[in-house]
N, C-alpha and C positions, 0 to 999 in steps of 0.2 A: 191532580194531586201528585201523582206518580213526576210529570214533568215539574215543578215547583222540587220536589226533590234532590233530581239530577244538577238546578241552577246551583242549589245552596252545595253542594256537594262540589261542585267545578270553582264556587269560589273559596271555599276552603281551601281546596288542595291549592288554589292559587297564595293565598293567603299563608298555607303552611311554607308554600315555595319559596315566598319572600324572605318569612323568616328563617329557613335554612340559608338563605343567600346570604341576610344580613350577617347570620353568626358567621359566617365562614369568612367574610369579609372585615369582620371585629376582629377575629383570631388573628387577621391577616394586619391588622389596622395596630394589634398589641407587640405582635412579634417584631413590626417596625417602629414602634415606636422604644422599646423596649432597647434596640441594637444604633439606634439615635443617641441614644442618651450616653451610650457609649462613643459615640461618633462624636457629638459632640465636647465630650468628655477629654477624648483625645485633640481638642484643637484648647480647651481650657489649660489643660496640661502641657501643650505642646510637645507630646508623646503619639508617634504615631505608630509606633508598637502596640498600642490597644488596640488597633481598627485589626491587625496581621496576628493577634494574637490565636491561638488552636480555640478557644473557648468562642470568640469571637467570630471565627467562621464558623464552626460549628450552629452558632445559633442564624448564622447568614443563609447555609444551607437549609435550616427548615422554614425560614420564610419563604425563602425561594422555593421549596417543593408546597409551600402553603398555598402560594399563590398562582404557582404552575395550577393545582386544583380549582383553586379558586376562577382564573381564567377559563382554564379547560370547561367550569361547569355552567360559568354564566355569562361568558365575552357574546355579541354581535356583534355587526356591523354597525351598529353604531356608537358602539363605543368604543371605537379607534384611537379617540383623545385621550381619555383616561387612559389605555393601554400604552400608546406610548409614552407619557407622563411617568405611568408606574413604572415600568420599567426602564426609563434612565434615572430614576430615584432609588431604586432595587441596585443599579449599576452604581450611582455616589456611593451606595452603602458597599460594594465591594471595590471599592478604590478606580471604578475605570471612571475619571472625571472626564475625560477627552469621548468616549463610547456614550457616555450620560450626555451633552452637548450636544452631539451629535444627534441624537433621537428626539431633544428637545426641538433644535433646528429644525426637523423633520416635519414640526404639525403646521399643517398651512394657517390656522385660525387661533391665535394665542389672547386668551383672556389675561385678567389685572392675575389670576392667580399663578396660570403658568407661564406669565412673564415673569411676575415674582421670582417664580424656579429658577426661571430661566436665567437671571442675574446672579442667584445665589450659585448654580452651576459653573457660571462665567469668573464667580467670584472663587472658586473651586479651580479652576483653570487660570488662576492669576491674570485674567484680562478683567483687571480692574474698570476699565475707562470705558470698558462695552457695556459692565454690570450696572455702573452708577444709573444710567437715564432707567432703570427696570426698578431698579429702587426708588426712585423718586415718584415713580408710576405708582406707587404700591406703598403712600404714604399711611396710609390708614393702617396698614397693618403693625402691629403689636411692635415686631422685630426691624422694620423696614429702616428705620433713620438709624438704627443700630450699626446695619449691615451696610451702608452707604456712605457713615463715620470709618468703617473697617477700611471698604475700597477706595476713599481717600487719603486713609494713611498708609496703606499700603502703596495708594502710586504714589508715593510721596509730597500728595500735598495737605504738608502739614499741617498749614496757616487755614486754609478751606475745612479741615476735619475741626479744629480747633472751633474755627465761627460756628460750624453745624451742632457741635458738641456743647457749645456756652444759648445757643439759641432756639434747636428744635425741642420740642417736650418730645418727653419719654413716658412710658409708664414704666410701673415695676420692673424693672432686669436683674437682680439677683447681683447688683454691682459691677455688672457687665458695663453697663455706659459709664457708669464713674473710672473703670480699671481703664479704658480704652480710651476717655478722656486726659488720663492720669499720662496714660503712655505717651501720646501725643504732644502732654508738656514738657515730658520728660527728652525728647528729640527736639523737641523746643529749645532744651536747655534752662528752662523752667521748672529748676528741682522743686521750689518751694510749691508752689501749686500742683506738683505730681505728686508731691507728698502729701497733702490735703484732699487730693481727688482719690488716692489709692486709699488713705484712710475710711473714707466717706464707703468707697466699694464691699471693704472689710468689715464696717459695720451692718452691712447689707447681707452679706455672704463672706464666711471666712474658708476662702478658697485658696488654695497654696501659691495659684497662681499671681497673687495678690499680695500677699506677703512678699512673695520671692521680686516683685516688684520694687517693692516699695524699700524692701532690703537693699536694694541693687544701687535705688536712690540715695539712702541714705549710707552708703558707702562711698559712693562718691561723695559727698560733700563731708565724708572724713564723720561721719557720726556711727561708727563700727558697732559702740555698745547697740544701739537703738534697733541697729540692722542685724544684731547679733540675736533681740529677743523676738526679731519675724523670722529667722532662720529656724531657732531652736524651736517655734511653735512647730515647725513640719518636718522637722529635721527626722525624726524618729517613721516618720511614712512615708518618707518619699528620698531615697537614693539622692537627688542632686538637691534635694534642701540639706541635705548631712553635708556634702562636699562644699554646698557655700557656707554654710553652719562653721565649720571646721576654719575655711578660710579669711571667716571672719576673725576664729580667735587667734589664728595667726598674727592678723592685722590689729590685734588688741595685746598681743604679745602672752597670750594663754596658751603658751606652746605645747606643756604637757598635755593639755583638754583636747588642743586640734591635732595631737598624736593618736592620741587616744582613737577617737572619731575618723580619722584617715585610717587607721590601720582595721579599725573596726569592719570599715568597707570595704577593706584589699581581701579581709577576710571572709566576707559573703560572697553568695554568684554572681551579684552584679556586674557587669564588665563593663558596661556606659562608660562610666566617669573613672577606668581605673588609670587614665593618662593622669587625669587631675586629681590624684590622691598621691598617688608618686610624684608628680610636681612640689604636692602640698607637704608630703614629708621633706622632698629636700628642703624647703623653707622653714620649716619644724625645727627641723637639725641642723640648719644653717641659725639659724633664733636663738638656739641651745648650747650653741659653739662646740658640737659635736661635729665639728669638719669632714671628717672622713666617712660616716655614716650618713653627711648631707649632698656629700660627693656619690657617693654609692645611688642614692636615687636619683638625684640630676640623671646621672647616666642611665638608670632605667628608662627613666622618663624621656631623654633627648629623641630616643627613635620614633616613639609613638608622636612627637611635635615636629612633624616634619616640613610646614610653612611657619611655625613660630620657635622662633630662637630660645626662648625664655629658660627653657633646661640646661641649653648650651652657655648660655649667659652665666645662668648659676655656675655651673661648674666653674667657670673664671673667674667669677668673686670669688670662690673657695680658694684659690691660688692667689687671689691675691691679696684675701684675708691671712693667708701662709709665707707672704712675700715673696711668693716662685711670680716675678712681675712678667719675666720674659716667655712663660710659657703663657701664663694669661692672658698675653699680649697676642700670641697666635691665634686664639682661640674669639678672641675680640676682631681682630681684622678679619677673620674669616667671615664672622658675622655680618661686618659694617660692609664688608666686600659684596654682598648678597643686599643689604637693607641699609643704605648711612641712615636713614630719619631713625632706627634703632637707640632711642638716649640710653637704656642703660649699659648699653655696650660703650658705646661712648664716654659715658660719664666713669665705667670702667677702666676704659684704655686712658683716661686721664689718669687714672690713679695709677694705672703702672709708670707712665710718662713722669710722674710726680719721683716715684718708687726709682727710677734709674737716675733721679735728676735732670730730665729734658723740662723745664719750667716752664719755657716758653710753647714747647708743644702740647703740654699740660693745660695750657692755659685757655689754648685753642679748643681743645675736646668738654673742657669745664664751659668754654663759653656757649657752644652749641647744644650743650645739655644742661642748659643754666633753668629749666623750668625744674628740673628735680631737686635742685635745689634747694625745701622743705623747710621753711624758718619755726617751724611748730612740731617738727617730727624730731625728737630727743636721740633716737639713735642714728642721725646723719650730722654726729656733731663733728666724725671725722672728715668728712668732705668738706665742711668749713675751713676745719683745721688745715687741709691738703692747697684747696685753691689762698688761703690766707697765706701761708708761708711761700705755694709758688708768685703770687704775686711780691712778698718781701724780698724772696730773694733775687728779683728782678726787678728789684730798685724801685718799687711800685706801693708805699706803705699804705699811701692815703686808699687804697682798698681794700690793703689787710684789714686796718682795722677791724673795721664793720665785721668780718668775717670771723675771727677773732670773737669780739662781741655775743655774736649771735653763740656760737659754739661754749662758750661759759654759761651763756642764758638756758643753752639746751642741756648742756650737762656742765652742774659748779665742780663738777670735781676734772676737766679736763685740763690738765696741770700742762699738754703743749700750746693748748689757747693763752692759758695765762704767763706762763715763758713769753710766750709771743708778744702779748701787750706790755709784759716789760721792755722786751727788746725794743718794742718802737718808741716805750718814753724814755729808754736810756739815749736813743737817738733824736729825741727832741729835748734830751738834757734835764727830763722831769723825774729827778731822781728820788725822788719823796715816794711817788706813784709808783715809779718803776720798783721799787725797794717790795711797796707794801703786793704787788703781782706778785713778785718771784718767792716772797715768802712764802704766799699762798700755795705757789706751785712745790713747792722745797716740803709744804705739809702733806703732800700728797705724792711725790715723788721724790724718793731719798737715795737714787742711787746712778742718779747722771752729773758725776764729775763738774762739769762746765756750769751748768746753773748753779753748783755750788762757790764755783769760781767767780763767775758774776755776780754772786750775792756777795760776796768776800770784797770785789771789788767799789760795789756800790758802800760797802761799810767804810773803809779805805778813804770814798768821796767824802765822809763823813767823820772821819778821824778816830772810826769807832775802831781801835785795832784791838782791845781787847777781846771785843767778839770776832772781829775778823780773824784773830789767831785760831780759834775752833775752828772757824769755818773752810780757811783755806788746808786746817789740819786735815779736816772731812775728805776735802777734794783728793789731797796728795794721796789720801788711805785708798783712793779708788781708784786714782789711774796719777800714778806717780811719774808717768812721763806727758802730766799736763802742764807747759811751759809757763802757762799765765798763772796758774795757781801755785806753781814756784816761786813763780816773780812776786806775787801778795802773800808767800810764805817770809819770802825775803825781809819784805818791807816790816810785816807786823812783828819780825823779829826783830828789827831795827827800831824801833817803834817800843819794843819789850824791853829794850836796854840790852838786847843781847847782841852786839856788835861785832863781836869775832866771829860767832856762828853767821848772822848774817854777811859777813864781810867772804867766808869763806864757800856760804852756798853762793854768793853772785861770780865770786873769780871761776869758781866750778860752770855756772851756766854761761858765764860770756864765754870762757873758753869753750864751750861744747856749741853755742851758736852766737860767733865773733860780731855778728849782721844785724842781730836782734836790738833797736835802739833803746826800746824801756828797760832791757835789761841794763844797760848798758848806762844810761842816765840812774839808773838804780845802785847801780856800783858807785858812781860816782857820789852821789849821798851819802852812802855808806862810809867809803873815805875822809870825806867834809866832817861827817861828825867824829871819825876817829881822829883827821885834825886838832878837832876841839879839845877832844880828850886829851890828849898830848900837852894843848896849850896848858889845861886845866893843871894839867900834872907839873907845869914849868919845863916844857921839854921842847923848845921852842926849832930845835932841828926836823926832832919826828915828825912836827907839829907841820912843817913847811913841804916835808916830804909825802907829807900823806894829801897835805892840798893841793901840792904839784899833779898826786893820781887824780884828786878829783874832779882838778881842771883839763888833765889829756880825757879823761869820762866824757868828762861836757863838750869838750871840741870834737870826738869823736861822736859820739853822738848824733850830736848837729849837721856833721859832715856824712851821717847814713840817713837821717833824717832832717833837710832842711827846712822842711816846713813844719815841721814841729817848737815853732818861736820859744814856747814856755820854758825850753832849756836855756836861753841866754838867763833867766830868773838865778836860778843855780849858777850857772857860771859867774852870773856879776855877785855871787856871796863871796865865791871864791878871792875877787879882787878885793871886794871889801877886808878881809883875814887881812889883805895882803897888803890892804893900806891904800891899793890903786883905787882911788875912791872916784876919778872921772872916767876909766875902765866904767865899774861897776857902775855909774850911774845910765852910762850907753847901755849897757845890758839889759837895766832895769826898763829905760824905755824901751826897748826892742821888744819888749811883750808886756805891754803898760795895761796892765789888769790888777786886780784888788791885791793881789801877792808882791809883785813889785810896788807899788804906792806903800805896803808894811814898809817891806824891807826898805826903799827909801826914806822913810821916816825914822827909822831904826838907824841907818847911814849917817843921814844929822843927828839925829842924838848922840851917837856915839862920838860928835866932835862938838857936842855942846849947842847946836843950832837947831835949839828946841821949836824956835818957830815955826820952823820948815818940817821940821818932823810933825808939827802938829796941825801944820796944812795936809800933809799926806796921810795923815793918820785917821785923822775927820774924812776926808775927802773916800780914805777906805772905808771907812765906816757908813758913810753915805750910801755908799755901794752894797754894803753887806753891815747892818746895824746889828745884825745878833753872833756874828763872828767872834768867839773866846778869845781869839790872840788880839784882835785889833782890841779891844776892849781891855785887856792886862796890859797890853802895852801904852795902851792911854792915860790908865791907869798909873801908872812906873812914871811915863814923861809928867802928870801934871803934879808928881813931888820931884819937881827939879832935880837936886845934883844931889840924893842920894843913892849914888849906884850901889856903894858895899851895901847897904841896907838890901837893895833891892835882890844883890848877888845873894847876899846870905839866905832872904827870903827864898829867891825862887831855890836854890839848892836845897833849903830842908823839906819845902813840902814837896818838891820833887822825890824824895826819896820814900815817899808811899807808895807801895805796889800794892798789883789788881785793881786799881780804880782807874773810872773814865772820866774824862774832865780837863779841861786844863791844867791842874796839877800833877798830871802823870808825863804832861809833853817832855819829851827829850830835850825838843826846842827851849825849853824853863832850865831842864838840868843842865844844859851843854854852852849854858849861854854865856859870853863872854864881860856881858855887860848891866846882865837881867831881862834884856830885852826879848825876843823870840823872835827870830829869823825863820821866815819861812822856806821851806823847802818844795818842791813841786816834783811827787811821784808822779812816775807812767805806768802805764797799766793800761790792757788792753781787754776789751769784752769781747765774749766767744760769739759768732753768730749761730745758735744753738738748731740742731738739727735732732728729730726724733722718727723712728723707726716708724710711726704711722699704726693708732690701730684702729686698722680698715673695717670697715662694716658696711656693706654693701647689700642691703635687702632687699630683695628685688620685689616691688609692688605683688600683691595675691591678685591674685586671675579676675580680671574684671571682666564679666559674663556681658557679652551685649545680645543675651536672650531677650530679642525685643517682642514678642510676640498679640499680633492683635487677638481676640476672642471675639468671634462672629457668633451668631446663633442661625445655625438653619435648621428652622421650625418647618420642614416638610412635611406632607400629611399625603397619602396614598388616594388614591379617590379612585370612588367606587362605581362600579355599574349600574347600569338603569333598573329599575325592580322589574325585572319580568325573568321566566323561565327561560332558560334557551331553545329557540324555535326548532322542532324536530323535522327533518324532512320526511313526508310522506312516503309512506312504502308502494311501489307501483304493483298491481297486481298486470301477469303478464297476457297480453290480449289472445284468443286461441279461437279459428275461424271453425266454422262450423262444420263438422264431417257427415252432411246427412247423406245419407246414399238413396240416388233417385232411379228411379226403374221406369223401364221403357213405357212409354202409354200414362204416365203418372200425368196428370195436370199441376196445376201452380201450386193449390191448395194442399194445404199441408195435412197431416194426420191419416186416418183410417174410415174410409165410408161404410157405414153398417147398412145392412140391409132393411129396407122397409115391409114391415110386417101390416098387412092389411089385416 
């Protein structure tokens, strides 16, 4: 009974052994699993300030002395395996990946699960291509096609993670396969399905790192709002979701809000991201057109970018948003000097190139920065504008156009676009079109001289000189030493009936530029009908001497400008006065257009030879069917030989002023016969140039935080259940001291005496 006691007593105490071993070992089994979650937390995040954080060691070191005891109380010899297992997985959790590896290495006999490790380790030490065959080994586990997707796209093979990720099953990952799927589209270049895989993650697990994914996607493909509301979900807990948060509403042009939100954070402790908050203000304030404010932190920001230009860049659109072109211009070749594939520097130092008038160099930095180009981004309507006008003024329209175009479509109120497309229809002679642009631009900009003189001009083409009298008034009230808009002041006073004042503003500008021929052919008009006036008056001297000036007008003229034909028109009126009727009729051919066919028909009328008049007269008409003078002079010729009629007529309703029409022409009043002689002003169109206003915003920070999310589901393993073996205490051997006396025998002890 007694022995049956001692049994049940030795298996208890064994039994209670156990389970002290297990607890120590669960504690030990909590604390790492517990500073995991952290571990992996920090590769979710892609923050590896968790694993280094004080709290974070702290709780590293009492696992570590957990399992220091726990070793110390129940390790053998034969549990070597597990010991060195545990402790290069104690070692991942204190960051030595390379010390971890190593101890892995170390076990001669590696099962499916410390192979497992052993890849996830490998996977730890960037030797993706060793990891893979450990993972595949270790198919059954939970996490293993996870972490085998990981070290495929991390060696970069994209196309391989992609086949693994559309084909192996998975169980539950908490959106880890979907986010890691996502990513691998997303390198792909396959935004649409990275957007569909990171969604699918997010509805699994809404983890920041998911969002800020799928934000990143839908930024590139220019969908800001959408990535605006995966920002703002994290933005308020997590540092770099506020700094993308922010730079999305940059890129949505919510400038106030991504002020707001930057400064917010320059104003916490954070220092991570304070390069990219100072970047992000200058953009704010460059956004804002608070130049000088956006200048200030470019230049905070340039030191802290010390391989990316982008602050230095800023600063140079700020100058050259200020038109300081040449200093901008320094600061751009320093760049391109260090990086030419840099387009916004490039597409910059176009604009200064533009800014000094180098078109052709211009054109070169435009071509090579042609993908920023942005046909959908509203405020790059001046880079349209800049490359359109360098290519017109390099004789190059059929490309203006288009540019042109685009830059009205992005912004209708850009009044140098629509300047511009008038100029090219006034040069394809489309003066209807050309008219209804420059109006458009005249509504929106009321204080550049020249387009007022253009429009003046185009009214002119049109014989509308009542409006052109305002309009050239316009011009002269804003820059009265504009030569062309003198010259269309001339005319619409001549045109006004006011022939002294016109007569004595042309003697005033020929004499101040002798050279100028439309002036100069404008003088001579002027004369021609002061001729007439003379004749009218029966002053038939004045009348000879004033068409004498009109005619030195015309051959001077002619003689500074000889390819200017239309002045022979005017000249052969002058012969006609004169009577020299095969004169004038050489002249009229000499620029045989719908003006001379009038006037020769007008020629035979006036000697009776209605026939001829009325072949020339049709024949102009044909040419121009809705022309008022061909049409009153057809009129006139088919009631044959009433001239007094016709004189008396056109002289009274000539004498109606402020109205437009044929009844106001001078040509009606001045006419010698009834007829209307035309005349053929010159007039030149300004090629219109504007100061440029630059906008140059430079793209927001496009994060290529690409990061995969692995799981490593490591697990501590434990010792064999027994006690650890104590050695036995020796006791120490001690020979015998018997002390033996002389005469003794072998036998040991005391002989007694026998008593009989």
């Amino acid at each position: 009974m007694k022995r049956g006691w001692v049994v049940v007593l030795m298996l208890f105490g064994h039994m209670m052994s156990n389970s002290v071993q297990g607890q120590n070992f669960r504690e030990c089994q909590r604390q790492f699993e517990t500073l995991l979650r952290f571990f992996n937390q920090s590769f979710e995040e892609n923050n590896p300030q968790l694993i280094r954080s004080a709290e974070y060691r702290t709780h590293l070191m009492a696992l570590q002395k957990a399992y220091q005891t726990y070793d110390k109380a129940y390790y053998n010899s034969n549990d070597s395996l597990q010991k060195a297992t545990n402790e290069a997985l104690l070692n991942v959790l204190a960051g030595n990946y390379g010390k971890a590896l190593h101890l892995m290495q170390s076990i001669d006999t590696v099962s499916t699960q410390t192979g497992y490790y052993l890849g996830l380790i490998h996977l730890l030490n960037q030797n993706y291509t060793e990891a893979q065959p450990f993972f595949e080994a270790a198919q059954a586990g939970k996490w293993a096609s996870l972490n085998e997707m990981v070290a495929l796209g991390k060696a970069g093979k994209i196309n391989e993670g992609i086949q693994l990720g559309q084909n192996a099953s998975h169980k539950a990952t908490q959106g880890k396969w979907n986010y890691n799927v996502g990513l691998l589209y997303k390198k792909n270049q396959q935004d649409d399905a990275s957007v569909d895989e990171l969604s699918s993650a997010i509805r699994q697990n809404d983890l920041m790192a998911y969002r800020m994914l799928r934000g990143d996607v839908l930024m590139k493909q220019s969908q800001s709002k959408r990535a605006v509301a995966d920002f703002e979900k994290v933005a308020k807990r997590h540092p770099k979701a506020q700094i993308r948060y922010a730079n999305a509403l940059v890129d949505l042009k919510r400038y106030t809000e991504a002020q707001h939100y930057f400064e917010q954070y320059l104003e916490s402790d954070h220092r991570l991201f304070r390069k990219d908050a100072l970047l992000g203000l200058g953009h704010t304030y460059y956004g804002l057109n608070q130049m000088e404010t956006a200048q200030k932190y470019y230049r905070l920001a340039a030191p802290l970018y010390k391989k990316n230009p982008v602050a230095l860049c800023g600063q140079a659109n700020v100058l050259v948003t200020k038109h300081e072109y040449e200093r901008a211009q320094t600061i751009y070749n320093r760049i391109l000097t260090n990086d030419s594939t840099y387009l916004s520097a490039r597409l910059g130092r176009g604009i200064t190139y533009y800014g000094q008038g180098k078109y052709e160099l211009a054109l070169q930095d435009f071509a090579r920065a042609s993908s920023l180009f942005d046909g959908t981004d509203r405020t790059l309507a001046d880079i349209f504008v800049c490359r359109a006008y360098a290519n017109y003024y390099t004789h190059n329209a059929t490309k203006s156009m288009p540019d042109f175009e685009t830059a009205v479509r992005l912004d209708g109120a850009r009044y140098e676009a629509l300047a511009g497309i008038s100029g090219i229809l006034i040069d394809q002679k489309n003066f209807p079109q050309a008219g209804r642009y420059l109006s458009r631009a005249l509504n929106l900009e009321k204080s550049y001289d020249k387009m007022w003189s253009n429009y003046g001009n185009l009214l002119l083409h049109f014989d509308m000189f009542g409006k052109g009298y305002d309009v050239f008034k316009k011009a002269i009230a804003l820059n009265p030493a504009n030569l062309k808009a003198q010259n269309g002041w001339g005319v619409v006073l001549l045109e006004n009936d006011r022939l002294d004042q016109a007569k004595v503003l042309f003697d005033s500008l020929v004499r101040a530029n002798p050279n100028v021929p439309y002036l100069i052919n404008n003088r001579g008009i002027v004369n021609a009908y002061h001729g007439n006036r003379y004749e009218q008056k029966r002053d038939p001297d004045a009348a000879n001497a004033q068409y004498q000036l009109a005619y030195n007008d015309f051959k001077m003229a002619m003689d500074v400008a000889p390819s200017r034909k239309f002045y022979n028109v005017n000249q052969g009126n002058v012969y006609r006065f004169w009577e020299q009727y095969d004169e004038a009729k050489l002249s009229y051919k000499a620029y045989q257009d719908k003006s001379a066919l009038n006037n020769t028909a007008v020629l035979y009328a006036g000697q009776d030879n209605f026939k001829d008049a009325k072949y020339y007269l049709e024949t102009a008409l044909q040419i121009d069917s809705s022309h008022h003078v061909f049409q009153f002079n057809m009129n006139l010729l088919m009631k044959g030989k009433q001239k007094e009629f016709a004189r008396s007529l056109a002289r009274a309703v000539a004498s109606a002023d402020g109205t437009e029409g044929m009844f106001s022409d001078i040509g009606i009043k001045y006419s010698r016969d009834g007829f209307v002689t035309i005349y053929l002003y010159d007039y030149e169109y300004d090629t219109l140039h504007f100061p440029g206003r630059h906008y140059l915003p430079l793209p927001v920070a496009e994060y290529e935080e690409e990061f995969f999310i692995p799981e490593y589901d490591f697990k501590l393993m434990p010792y064999s259940d027994k006690k650890k073996t104590e050695p036995k205490k020796k006791s120490p051997n001690y020979k015998s001291q018997k002390v033996r006396l002389k005469g003794s025998n072998r036998r040991s002890g005391t002989r007694c005496p026998v008593f009989r």
